[in-house]
N, C-alpha and C positions, 0 to 999 in steps of 0.2 A: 504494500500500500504506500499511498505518498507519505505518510507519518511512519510507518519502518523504512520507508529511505530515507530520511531527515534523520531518523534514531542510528541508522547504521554510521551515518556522515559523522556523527559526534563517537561514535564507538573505534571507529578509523582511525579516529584522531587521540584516542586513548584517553576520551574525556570520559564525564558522565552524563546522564543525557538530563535536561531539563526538566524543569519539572512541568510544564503546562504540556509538553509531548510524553510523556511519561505516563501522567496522570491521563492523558488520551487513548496513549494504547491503555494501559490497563484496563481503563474504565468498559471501555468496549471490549475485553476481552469477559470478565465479570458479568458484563451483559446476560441476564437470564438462564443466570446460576444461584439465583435468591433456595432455589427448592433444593438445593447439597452442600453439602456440607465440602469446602472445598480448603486448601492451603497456600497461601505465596509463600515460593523460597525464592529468594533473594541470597542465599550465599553460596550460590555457585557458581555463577558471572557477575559479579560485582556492578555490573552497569545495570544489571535488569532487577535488583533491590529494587520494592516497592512494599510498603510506601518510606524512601530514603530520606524523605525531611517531611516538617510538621506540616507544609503545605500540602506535599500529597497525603497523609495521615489526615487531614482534616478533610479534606477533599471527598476519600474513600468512606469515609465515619458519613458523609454527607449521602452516599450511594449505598451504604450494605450497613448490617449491622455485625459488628468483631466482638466475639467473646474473647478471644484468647489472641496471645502474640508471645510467641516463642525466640528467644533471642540467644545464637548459638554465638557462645563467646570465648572465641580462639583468637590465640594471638596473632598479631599480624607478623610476624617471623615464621608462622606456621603456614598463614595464608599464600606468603608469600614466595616459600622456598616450594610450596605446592604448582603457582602459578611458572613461577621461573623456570619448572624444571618440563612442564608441558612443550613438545615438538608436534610438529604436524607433518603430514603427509597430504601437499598443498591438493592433488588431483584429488585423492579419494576423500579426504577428508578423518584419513584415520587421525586418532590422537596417541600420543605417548607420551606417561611420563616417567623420565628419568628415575625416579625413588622407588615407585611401586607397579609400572609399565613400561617398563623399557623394552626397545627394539633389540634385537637379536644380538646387531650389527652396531653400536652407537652410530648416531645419525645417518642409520639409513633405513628405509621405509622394510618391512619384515616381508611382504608382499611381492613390491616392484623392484627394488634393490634400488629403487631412488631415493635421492636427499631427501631429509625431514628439515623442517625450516621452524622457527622462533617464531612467531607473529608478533608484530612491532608491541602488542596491549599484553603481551607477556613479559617483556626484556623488565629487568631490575627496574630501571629507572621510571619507565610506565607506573610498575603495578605500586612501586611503593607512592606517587605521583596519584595513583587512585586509591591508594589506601587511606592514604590521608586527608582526602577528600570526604570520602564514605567517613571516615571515623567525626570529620568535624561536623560532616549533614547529621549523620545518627545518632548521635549522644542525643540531641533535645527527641529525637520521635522515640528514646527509648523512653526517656523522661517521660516524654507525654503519656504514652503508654502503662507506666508503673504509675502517675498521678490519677488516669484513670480504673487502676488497678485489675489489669487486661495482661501484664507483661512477666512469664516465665521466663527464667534464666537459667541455661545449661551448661559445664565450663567445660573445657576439654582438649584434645589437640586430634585423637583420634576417635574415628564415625564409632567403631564398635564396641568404644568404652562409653560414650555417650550416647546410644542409641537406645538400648536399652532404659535407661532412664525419661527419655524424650518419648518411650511407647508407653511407659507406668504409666506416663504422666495423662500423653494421650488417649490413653483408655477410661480414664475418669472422664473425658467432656467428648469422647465417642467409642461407649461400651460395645457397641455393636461392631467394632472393628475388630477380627481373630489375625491372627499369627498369620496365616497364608497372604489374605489381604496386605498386609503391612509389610512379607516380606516384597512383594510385586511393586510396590509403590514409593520404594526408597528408589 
């Protein structure tokens, strides 16, 4: 759409993307999903965090109503050596990464026996560039969030130490979710 080409344009450029385009796609993605029960994660591509500052948090509080806001709180040394260490395989779009994915061959595709390449929103300077960004928007939506008293906090570095505790947690505010279901959906 003309609003995911405008969001790609700031993603290129290793920004974060605005909030009045943000708050756009989102909002129409949300679109008539009021009848399930649904989750934004926002910490897996740092640019598509939503809602990343209090404007879009109010915004959203404006369109849906949020019981719960889950706040996974890893260090950025962790975030970071995760992001840096990701190579790509530019044709097929494979990913690897270095610590826990690694190519066969260091940098070469497992596949084609072609180069794996960095993307420029991976390199050191980027990610901590948007780390720092995310951290100085987020602090007040966590705020808001715990003022509202809406905001669970989970600390950790790794998913399978912390995962378990973010499904306890989840199964109190949706009983009806089993072990199968949840493991499909990570």
């Amino acid at each position: 759409t003309e609003v995911g080409i405008l969001a790609k344009s700031y993603i290129d450029q290793g920004r974060l993307i605005p909030d009045d385009i943000m708050t756009q796609l989102m909002l129409n993605e949300l679109k008539g999903l009021d009848q399930y029960n649904w989750l934004l994660d926002g910490n897996c591509f740092l640019f598509f965090c939503f809602p990343r500052t209090v404007a879009q948090a109010e915004a959203l509080d404006k369109e849906c109503r949020i019981d719960t806001v889950i706040n996974l709180d890893v260090p950025f040394e962790t975030i970071k050596c995760r992001l840096t260490a990701r190579w790509i395989h530019p044709a097929s779009g494979r990913v690897y990464n270095l610590e826990f994915s690694p190519p066969k061959v260091q940098g070469i595709d497992d596949i084609t026996g072609e180069p794996l390449v960095q993307r420029d929103d991976d390199k050191p300077e980027t990610v901590t560039k948007r780390l720092q960004a995310y951290d100085a928007q987020t602090k007040p939506v966590l705020e808001y969030y715990r003022e509202k008293r809406l905001l669970k906090s989970f600390s950790g570095t790794e998913t399978n130490k912390i995962w378990p505790h973010i499904y306890a947690f989840l199964q109190t505010k949706l009983p009806d979710v089993n072990q199968k279901d949840a493991a499909t959906t990570r």
